[in-house]
N, CA, C and O atoms as a GROMACS GRO file, in nm:
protein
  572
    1UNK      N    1   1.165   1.187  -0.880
    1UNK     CA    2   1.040   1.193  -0.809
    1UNK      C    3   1.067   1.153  -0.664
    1UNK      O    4   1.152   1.067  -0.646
    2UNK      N    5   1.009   1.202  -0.567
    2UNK     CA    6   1.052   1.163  -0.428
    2UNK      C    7   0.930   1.095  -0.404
    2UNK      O    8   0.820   1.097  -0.459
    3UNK      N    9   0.985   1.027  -0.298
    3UNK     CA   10   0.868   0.932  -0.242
    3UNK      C   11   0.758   0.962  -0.179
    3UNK      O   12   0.655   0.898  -0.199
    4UNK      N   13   0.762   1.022  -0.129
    4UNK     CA   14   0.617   1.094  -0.072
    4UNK      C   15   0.504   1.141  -0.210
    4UNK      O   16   0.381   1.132  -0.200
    5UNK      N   17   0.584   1.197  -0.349
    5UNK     CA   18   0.542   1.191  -0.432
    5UNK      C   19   0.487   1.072  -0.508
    5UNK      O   20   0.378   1.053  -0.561
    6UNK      N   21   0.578   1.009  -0.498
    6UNK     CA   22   0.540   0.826  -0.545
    6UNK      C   23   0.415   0.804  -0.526
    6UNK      O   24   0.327   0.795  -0.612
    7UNK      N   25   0.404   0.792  -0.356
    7UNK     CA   26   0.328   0.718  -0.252
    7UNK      C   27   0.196   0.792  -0.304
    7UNK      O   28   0.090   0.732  -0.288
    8UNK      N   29   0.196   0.907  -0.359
    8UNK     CA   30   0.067   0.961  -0.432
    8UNK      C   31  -0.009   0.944  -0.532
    8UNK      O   32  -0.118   0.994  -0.560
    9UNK      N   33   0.072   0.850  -0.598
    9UNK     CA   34   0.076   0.795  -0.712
    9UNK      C   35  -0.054   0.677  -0.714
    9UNK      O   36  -0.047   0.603  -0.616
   10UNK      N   37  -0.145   0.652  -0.787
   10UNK     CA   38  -0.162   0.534  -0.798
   10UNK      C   39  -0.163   0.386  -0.794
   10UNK      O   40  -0.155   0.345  -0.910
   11UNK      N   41  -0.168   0.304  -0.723
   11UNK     CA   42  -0.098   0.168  -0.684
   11UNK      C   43  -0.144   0.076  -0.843
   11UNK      O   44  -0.246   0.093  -0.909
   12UNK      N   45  -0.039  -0.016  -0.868
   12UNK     CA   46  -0.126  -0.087  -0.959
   12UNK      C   47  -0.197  -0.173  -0.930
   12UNK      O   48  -0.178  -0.233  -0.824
   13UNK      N   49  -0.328  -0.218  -1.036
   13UNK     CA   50  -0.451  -0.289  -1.001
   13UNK      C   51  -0.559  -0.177  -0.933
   13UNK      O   52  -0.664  -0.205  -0.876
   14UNK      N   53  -0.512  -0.061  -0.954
   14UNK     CA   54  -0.599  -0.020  -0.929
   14UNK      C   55  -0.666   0.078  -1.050
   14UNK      O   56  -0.595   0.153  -1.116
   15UNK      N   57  -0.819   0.068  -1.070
   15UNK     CA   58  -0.812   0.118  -1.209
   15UNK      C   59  -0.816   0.279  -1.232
   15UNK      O   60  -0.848   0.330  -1.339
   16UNK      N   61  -0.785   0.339  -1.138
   16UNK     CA   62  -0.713   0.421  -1.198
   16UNK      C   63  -0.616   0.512  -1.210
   16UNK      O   64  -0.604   0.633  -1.226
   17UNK      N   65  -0.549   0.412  -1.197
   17UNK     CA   66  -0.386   0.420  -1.219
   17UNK      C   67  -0.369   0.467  -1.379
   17UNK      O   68  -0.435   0.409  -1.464
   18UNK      N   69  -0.293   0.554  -1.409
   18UNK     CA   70  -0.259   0.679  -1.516
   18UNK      C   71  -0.095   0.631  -1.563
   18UNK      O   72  -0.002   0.668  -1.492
   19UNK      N   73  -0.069   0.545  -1.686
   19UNK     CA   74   0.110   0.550  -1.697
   19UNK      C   75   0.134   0.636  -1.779
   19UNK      O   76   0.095   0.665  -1.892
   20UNK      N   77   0.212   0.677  -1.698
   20UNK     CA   78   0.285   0.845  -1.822
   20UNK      C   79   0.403   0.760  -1.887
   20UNK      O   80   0.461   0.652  -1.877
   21UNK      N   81   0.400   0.877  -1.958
   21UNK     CA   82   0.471   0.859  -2.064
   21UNK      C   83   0.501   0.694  -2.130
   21UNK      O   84   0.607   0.653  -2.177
   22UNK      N   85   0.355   0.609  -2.113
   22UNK     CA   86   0.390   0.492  -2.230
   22UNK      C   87   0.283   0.407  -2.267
   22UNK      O   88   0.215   0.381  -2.168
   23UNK      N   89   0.232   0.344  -2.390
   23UNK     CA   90   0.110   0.337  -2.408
   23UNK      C   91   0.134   0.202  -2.382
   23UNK      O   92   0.035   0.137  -2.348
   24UNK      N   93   0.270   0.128  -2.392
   24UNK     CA   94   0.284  -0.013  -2.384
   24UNK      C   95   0.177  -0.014  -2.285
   24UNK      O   96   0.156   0.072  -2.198
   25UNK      N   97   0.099  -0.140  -2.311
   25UNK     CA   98  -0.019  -0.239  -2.256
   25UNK      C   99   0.113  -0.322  -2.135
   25UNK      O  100   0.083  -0.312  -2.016
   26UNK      N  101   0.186  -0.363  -2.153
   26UNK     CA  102   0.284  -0.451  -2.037
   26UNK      C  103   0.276  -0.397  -1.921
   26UNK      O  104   0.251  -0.451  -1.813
   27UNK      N  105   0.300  -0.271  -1.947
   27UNK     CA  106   0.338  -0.148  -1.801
   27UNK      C  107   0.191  -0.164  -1.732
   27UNK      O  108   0.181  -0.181  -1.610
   28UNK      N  109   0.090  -0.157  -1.807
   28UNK     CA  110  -0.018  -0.106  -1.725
   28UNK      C  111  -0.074  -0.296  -1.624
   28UNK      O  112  -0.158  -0.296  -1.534
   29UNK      N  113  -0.013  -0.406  -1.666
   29UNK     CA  114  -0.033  -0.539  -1.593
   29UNK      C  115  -0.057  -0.529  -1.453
   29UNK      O  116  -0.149  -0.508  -1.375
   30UNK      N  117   0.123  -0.564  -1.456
   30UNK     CA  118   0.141  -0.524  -1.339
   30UNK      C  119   0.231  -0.444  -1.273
   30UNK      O  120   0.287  -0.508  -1.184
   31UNK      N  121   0.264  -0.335  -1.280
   31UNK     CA  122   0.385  -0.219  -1.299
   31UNK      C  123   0.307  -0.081  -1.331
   31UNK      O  124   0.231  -0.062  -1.426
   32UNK      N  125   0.338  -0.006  -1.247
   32UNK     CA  126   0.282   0.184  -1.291
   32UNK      C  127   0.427   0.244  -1.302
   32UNK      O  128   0.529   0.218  -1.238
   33UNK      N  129   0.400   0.345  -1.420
   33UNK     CA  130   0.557   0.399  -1.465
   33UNK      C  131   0.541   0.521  -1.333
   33UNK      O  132   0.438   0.568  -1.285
   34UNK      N  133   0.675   0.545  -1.301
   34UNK     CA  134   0.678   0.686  -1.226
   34UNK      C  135   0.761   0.797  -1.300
   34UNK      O  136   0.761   0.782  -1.422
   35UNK      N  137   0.803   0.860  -1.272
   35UNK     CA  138   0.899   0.954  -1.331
   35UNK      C  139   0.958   0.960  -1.428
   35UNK      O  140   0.932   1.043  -1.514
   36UNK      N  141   1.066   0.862  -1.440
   36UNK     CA  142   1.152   0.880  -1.489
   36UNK      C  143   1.110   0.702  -1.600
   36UNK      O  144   1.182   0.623  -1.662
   37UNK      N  145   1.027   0.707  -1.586
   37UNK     CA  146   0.953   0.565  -1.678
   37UNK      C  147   1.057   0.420  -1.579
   37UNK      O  148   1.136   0.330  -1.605
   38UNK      N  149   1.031   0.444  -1.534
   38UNK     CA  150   1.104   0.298  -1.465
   38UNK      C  151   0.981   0.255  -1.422
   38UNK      O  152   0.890   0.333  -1.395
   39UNK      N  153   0.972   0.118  -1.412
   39UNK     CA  154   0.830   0.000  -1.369
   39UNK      C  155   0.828   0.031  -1.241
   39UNK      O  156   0.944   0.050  -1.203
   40UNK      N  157   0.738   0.046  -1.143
   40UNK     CA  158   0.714   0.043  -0.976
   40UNK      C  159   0.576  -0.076  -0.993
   40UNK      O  160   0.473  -0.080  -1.060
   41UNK      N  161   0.664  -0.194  -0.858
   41UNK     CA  162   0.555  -0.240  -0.833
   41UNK      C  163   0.514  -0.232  -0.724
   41UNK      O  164   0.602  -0.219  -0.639
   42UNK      N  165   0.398  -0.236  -0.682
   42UNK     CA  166   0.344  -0.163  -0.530
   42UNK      C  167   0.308  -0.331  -0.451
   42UNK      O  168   0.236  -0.425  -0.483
   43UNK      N  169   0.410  -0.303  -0.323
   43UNK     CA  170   0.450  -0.419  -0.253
   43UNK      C  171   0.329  -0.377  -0.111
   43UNK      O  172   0.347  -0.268  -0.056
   44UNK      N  173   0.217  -0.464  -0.064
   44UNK     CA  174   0.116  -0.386   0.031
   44UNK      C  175   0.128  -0.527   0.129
   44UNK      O  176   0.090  -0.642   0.106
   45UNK      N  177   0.204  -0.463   0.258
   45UNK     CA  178   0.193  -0.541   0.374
   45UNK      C  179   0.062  -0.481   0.461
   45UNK      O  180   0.056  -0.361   0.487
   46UNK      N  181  -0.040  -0.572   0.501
   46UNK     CA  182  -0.089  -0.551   0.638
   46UNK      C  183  -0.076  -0.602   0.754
   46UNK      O  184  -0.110  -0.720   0.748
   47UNK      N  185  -0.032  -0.561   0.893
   47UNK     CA  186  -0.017  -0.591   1.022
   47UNK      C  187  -0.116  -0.598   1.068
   47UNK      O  188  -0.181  -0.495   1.052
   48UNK      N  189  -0.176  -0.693   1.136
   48UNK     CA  190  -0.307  -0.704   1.228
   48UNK      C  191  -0.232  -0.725   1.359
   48UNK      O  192  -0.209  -0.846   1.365
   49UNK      N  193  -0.184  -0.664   1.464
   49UNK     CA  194  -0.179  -0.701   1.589
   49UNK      C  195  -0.238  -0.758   1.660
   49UNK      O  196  -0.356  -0.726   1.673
   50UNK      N  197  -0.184  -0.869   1.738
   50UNK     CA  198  -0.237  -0.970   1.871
   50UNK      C  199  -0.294  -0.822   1.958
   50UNK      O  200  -0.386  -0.741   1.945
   51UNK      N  201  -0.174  -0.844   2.053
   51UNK     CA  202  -0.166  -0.764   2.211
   51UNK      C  203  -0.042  -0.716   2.232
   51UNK      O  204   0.061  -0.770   2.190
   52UNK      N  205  -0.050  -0.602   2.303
   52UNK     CA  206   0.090  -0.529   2.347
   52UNK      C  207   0.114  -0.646   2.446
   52UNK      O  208   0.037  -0.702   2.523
   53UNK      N  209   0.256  -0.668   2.417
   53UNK     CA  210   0.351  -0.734   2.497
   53UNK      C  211   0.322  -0.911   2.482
   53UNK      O  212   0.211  -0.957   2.454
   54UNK      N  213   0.423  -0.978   2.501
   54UNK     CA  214   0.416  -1.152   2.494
   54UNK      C  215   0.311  -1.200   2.599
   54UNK      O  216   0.272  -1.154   2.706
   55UNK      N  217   0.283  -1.302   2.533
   55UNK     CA  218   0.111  -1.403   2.598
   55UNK      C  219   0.187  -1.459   2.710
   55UNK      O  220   0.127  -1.474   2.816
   56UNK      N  221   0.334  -1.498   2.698
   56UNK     CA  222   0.349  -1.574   2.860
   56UNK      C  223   0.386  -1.417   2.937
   56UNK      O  224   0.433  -1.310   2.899
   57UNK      N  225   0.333  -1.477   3.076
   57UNK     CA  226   0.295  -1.425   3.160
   57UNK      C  227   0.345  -1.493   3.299
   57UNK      O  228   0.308  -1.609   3.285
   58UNK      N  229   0.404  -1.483   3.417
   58UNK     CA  230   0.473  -1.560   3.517
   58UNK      C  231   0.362  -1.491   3.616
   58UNK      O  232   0.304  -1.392   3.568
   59UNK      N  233   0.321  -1.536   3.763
   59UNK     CA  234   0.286  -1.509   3.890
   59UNK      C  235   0.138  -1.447   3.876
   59UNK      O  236   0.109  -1.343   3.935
   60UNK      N  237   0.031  -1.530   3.780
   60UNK     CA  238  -0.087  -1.458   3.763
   60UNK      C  239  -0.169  -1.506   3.839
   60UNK      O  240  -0.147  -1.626   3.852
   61UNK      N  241  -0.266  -1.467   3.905
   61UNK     CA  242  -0.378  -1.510   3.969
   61UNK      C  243  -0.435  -1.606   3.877
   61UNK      O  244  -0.372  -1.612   3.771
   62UNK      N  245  -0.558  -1.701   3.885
   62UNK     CA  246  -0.649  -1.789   3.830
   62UNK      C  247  -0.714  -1.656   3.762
   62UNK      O  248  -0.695  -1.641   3.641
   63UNK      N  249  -0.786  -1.566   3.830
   63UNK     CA  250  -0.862  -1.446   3.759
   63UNK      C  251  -0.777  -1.350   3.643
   63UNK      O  252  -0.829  -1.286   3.551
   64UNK      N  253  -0.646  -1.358   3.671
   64UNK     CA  254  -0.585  -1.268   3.562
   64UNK      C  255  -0.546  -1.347   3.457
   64UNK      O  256  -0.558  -1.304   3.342
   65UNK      N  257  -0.499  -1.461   3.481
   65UNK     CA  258  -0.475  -1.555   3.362
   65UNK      C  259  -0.616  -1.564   3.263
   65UNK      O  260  -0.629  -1.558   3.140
   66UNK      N  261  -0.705  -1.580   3.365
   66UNK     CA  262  -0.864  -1.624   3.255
   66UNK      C  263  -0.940  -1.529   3.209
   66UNK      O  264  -1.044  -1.541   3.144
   67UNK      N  265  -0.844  -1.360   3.271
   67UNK     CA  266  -0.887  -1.202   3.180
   67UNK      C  267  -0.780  -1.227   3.104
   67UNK      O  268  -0.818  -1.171   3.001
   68UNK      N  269  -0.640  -1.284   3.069
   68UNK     CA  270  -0.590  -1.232   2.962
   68UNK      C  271  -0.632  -1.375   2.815
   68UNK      O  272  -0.613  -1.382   2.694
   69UNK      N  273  -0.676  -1.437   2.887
   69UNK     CA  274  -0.693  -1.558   2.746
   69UNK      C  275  -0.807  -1.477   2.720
   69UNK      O  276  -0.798  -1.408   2.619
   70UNK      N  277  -0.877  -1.472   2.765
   70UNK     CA  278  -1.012  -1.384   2.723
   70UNK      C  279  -0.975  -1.293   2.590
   70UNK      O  280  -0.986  -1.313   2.469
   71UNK      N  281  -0.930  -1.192   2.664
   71UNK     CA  282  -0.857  -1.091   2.603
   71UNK      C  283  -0.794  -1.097   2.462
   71UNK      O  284  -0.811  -1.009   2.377
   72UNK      N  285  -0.720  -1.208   2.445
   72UNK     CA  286  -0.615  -1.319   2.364
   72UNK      C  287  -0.763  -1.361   2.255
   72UNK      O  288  -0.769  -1.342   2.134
   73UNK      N  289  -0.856  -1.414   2.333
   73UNK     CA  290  -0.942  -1.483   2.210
   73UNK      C  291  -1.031  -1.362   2.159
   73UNK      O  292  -1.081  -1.406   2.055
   74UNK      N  293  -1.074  -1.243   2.176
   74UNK     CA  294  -1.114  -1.144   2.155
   74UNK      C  295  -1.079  -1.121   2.077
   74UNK      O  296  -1.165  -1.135   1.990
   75UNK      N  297  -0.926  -1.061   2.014
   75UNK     CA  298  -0.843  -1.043   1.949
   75UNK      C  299  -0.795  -1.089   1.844
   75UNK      O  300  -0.751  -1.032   1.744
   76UNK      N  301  -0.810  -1.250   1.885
   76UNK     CA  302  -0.783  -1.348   1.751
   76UNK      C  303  -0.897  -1.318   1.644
   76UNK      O  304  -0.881  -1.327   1.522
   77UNK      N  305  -1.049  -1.269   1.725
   77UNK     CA  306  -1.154  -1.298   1.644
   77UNK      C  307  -1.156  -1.205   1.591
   77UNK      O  308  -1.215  -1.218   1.484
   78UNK      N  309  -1.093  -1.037   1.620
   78UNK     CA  310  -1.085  -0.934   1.567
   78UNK      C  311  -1.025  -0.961   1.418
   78UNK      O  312  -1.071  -0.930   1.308
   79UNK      N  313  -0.868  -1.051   1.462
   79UNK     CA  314  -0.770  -1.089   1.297
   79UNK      C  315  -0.871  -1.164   1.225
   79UNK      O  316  -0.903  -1.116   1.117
   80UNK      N  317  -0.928  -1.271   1.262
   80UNK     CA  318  -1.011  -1.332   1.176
   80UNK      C  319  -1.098  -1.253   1.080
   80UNK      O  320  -1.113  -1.294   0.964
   81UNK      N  321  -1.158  -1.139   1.124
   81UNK     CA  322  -1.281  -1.062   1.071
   81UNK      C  323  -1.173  -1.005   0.993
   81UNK      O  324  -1.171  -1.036   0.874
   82UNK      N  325  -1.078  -0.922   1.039
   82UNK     CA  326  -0.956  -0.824   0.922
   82UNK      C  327  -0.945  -0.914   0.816
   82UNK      O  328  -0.961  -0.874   0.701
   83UNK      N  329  -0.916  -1.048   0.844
   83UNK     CA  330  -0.879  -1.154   0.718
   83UNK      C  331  -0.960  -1.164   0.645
   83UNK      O  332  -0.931  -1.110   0.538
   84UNK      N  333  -1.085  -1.224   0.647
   84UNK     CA  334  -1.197  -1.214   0.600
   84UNK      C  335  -1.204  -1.081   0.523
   84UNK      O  336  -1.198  -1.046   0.405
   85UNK      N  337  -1.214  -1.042   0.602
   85UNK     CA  338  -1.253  -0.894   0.508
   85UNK      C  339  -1.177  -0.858   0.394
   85UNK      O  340  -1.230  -0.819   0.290
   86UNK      N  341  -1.023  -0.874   0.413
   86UNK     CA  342  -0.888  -0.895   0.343
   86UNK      C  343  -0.972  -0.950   0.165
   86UNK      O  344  -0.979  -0.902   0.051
   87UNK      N  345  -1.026  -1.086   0.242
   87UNK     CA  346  -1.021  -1.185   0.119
   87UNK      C  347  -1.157  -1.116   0.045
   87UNK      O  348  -1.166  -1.108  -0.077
   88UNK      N  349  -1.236  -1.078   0.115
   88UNK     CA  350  -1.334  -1.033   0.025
   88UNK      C  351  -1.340  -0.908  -0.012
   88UNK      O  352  -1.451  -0.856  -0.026
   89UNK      N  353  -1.235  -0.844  -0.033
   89UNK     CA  354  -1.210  -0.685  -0.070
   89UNK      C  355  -1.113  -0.720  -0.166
   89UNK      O  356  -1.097  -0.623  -0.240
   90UNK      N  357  -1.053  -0.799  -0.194
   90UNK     CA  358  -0.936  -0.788  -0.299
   90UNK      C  359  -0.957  -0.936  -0.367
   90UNK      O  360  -0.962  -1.045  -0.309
   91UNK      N  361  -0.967  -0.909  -0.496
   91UNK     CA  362  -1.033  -0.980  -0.606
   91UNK      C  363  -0.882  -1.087  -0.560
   91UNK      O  364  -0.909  -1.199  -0.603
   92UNK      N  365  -0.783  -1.089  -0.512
   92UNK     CA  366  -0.662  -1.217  -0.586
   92UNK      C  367  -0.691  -1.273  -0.420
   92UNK      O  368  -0.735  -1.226  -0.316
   93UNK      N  369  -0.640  -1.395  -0.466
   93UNK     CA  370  -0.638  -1.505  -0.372
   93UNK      C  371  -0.498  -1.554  -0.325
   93UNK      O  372  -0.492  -1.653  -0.253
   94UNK      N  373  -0.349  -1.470  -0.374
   94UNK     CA  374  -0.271  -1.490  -0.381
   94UNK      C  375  -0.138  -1.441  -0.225
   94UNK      O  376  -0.016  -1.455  -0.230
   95UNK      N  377  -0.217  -1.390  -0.116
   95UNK     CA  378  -0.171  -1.322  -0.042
   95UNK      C  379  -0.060  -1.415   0.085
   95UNK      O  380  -0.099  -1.513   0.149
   96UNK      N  381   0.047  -1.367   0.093
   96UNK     CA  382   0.099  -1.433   0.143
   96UNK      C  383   0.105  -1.376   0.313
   96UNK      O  384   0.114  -1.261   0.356
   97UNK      N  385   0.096  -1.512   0.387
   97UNK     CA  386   0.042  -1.524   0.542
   97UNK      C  387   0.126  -1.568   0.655
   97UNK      O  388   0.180  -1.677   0.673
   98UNK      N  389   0.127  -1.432   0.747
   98UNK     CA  390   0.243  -1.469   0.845
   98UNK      C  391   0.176  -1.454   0.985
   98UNK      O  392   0.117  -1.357   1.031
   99UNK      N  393   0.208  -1.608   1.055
   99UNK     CA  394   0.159  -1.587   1.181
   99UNK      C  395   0.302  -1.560   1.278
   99UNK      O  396   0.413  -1.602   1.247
  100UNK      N  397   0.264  -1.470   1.418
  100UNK     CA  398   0.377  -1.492   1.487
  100UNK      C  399   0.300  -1.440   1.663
  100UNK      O  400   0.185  -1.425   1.704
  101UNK      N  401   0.414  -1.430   1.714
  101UNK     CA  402   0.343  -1.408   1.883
  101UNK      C  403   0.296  -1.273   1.881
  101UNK      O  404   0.220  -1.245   1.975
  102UNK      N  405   0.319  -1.187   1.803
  102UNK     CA  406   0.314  -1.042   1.798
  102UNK      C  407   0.166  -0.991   1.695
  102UNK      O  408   0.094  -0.894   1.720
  103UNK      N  409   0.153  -1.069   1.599
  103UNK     CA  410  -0.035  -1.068   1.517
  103UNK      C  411   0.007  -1.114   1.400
  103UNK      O  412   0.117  -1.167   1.388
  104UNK      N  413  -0.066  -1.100   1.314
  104UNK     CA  414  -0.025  -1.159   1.154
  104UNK      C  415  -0.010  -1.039   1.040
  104UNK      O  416  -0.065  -0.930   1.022
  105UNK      N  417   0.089  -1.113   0.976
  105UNK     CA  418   0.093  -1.044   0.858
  105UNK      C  419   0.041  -1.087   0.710
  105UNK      O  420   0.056  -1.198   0.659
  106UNK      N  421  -0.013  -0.995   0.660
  106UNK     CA  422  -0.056  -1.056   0.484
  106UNK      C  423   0.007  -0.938   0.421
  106UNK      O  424   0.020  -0.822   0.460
  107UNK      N  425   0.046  -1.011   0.294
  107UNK     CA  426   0.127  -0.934   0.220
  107UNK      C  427   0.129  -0.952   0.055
  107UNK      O  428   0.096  -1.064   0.017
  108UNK      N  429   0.155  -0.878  -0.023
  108UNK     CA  430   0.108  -0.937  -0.180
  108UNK      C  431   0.131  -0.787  -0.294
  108UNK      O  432   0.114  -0.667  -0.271
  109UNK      N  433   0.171  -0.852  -0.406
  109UNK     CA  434   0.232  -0.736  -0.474
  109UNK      C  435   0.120  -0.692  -0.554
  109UNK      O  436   0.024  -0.767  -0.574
  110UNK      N  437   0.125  -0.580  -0.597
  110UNK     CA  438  -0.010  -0.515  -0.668
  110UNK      C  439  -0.137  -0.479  -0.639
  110UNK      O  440  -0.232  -0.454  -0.713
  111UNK      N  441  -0.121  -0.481  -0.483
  111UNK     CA  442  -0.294  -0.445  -0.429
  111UNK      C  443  -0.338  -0.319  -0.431
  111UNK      O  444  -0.232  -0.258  -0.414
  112UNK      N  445  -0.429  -0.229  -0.440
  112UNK     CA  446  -0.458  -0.094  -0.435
  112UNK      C  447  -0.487  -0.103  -0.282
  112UNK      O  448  -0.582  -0.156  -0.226
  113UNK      N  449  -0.342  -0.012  -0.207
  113UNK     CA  450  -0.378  -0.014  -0.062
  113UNK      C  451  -0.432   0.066  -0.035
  113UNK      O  452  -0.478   0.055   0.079
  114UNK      N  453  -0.463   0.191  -0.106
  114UNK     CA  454  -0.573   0.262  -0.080
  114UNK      C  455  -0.719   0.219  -0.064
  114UNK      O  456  -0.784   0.250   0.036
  115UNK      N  457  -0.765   0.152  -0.159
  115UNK     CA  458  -0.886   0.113  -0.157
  115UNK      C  459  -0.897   0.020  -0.007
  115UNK      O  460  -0.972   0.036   0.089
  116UNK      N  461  -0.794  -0.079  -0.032
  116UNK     CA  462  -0.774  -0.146   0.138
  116UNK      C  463  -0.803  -0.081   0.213
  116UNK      O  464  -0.910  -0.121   0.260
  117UNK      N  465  -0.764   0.023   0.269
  117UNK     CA  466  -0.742   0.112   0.364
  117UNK      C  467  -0.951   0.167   0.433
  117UNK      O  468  -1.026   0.156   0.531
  118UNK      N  469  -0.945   0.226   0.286
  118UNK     CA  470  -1.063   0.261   0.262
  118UNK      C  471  -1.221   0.150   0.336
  118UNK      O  472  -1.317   0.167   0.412
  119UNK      N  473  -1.161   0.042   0.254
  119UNK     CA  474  -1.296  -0.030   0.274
  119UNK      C  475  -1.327  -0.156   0.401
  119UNK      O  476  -1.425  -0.223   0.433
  120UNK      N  477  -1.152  -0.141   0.461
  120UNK     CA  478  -1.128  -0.195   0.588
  120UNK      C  479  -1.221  -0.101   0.716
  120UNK      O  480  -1.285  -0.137   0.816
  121UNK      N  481  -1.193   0.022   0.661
  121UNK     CA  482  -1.282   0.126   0.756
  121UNK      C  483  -1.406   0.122   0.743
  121UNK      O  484  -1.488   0.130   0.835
  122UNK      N  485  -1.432   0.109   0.615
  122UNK     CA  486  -1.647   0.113   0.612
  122UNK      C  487  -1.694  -0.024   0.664
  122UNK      O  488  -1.810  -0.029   0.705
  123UNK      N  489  -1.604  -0.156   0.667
  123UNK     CA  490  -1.639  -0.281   0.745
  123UNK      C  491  -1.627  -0.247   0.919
  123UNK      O  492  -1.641  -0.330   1.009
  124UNK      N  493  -1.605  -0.138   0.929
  124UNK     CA  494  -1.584  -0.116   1.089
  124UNK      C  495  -1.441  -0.111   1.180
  124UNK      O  496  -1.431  -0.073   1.297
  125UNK      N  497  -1.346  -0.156   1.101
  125UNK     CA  498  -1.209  -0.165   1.168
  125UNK      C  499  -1.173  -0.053   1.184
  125UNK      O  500  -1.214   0.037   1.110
  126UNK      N  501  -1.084  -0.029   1.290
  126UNK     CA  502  -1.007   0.102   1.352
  126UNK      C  503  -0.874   0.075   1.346
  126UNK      O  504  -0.823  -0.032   1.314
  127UNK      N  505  -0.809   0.195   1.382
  127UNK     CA  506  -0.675   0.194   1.329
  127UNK      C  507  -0.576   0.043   1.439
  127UNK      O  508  -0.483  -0.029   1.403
  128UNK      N  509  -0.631   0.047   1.538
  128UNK     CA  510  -0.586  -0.095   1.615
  128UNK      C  511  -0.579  -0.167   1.544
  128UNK      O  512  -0.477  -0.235   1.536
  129UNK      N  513  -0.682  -0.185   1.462
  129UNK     CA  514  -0.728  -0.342   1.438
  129UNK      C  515  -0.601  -0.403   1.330
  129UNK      O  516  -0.554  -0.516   1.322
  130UNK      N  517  -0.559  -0.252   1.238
  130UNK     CA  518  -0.505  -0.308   1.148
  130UNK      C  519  -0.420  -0.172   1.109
  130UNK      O  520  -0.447  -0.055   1.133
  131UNK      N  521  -0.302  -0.232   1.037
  131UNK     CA  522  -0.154  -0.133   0.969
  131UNK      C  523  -0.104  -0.181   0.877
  131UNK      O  524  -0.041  -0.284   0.854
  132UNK      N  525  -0.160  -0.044   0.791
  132UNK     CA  526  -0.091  -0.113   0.623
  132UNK      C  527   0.009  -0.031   0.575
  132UNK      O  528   0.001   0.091   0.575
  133UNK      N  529   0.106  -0.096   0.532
  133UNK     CA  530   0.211  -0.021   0.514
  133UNK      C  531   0.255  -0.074   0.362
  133UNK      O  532   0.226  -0.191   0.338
  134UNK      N  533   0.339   0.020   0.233
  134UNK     CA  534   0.326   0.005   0.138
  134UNK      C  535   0.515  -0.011   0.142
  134UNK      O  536   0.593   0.033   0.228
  135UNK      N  537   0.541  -0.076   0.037
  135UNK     CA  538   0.670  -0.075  -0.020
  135UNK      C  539   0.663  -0.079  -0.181
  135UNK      O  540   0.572  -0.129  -0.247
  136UNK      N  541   0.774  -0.018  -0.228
  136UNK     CA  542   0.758  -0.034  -0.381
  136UNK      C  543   0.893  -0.132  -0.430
  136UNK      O  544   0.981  -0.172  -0.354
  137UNK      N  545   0.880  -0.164  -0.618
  137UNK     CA  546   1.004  -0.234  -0.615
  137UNK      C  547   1.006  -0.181  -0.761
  137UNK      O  548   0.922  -0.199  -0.849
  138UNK      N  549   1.128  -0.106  -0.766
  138UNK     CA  550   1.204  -0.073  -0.957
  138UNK      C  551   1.246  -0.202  -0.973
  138UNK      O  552   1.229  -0.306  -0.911
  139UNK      N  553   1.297  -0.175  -1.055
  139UNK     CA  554   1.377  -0.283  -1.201
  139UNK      C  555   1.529  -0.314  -1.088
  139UNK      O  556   1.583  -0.424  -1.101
  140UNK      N  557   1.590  -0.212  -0.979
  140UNK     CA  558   1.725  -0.232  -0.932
  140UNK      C  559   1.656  -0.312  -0.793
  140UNK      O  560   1.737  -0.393  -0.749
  141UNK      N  561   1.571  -0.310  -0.740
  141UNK     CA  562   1.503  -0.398  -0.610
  141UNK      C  563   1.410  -0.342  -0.550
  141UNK      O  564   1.312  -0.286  -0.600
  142UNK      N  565   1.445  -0.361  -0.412
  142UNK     CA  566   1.302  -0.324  -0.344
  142UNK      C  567   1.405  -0.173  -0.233
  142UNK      O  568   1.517  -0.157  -0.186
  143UNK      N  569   1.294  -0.109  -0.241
  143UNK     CA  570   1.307   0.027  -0.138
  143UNK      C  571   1.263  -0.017  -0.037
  143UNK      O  572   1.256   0.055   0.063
   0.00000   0.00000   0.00000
């Protein structure tokens, strides 16, 4: 199965996700069979970006320094609302949280990033606001 095919696939936790070829109850937890019946677990990072480029800044006016904190707290309040929203769109509480100079990351195995995707947009977010990107993991590691 190629990946683009995968990626079409169903995420698990999401209900309705389809395992071929196996009735085992285990597979359907937390694991969707693909192809060739091997377990995939669907690994869902989201990126919320700060701001293009690093917060220090050398030779700013009083006025440009106090447009870019501005700017800076704007932004933070944007991640806050993505987070929020994060927590109240996905039933687990289990998501793991990365701050850095560049925006934050949350990340967590088994989320339906589709539905994410989906219901991040009907709360109002645009593609700025937020980037979700999927990884999977067989039985040999992570792709």
């Amino acid at each position: 199965m190629s990946f683009v095919a995968l990626l079409k696939t169903r995420p698990v936790g999401d209900e309705r996700v389809t395992v071929a070829d196996s009735d085992d109850a285990a597979n359907a937890d937390n694991t969707a069979t693909a192809d060739g019946g091997l377990p995939v677990v669907w690994h869902v990072i989201v990126d919320i970006p700060f701001l293009d480029g690093p917060f220090r800044r050398t030779r700013l006016s009083l006025d440009e320094a106090s447009e870019a904190l501005s700017k800076r707290v704007e932004r933070a309040t944007v991640v806050e609302r993505v987070l929020r929203a994060l927590r109240s769109i996905s039933d687990a509480d289990d998501w793991q949280v990365t701050i850095s100079w560049k925006g934050v990351r949350a990340e967590r195995d088994g989320e339906s990033y589709e539905r994410l995707e989906q219901e991040l947009r009907a709360a109002g977010f645009d593609d700025g606001d937020f980037e979700i990107r999927v990884e999977y993991a067989r039985s040999w590691g992570m792709l």
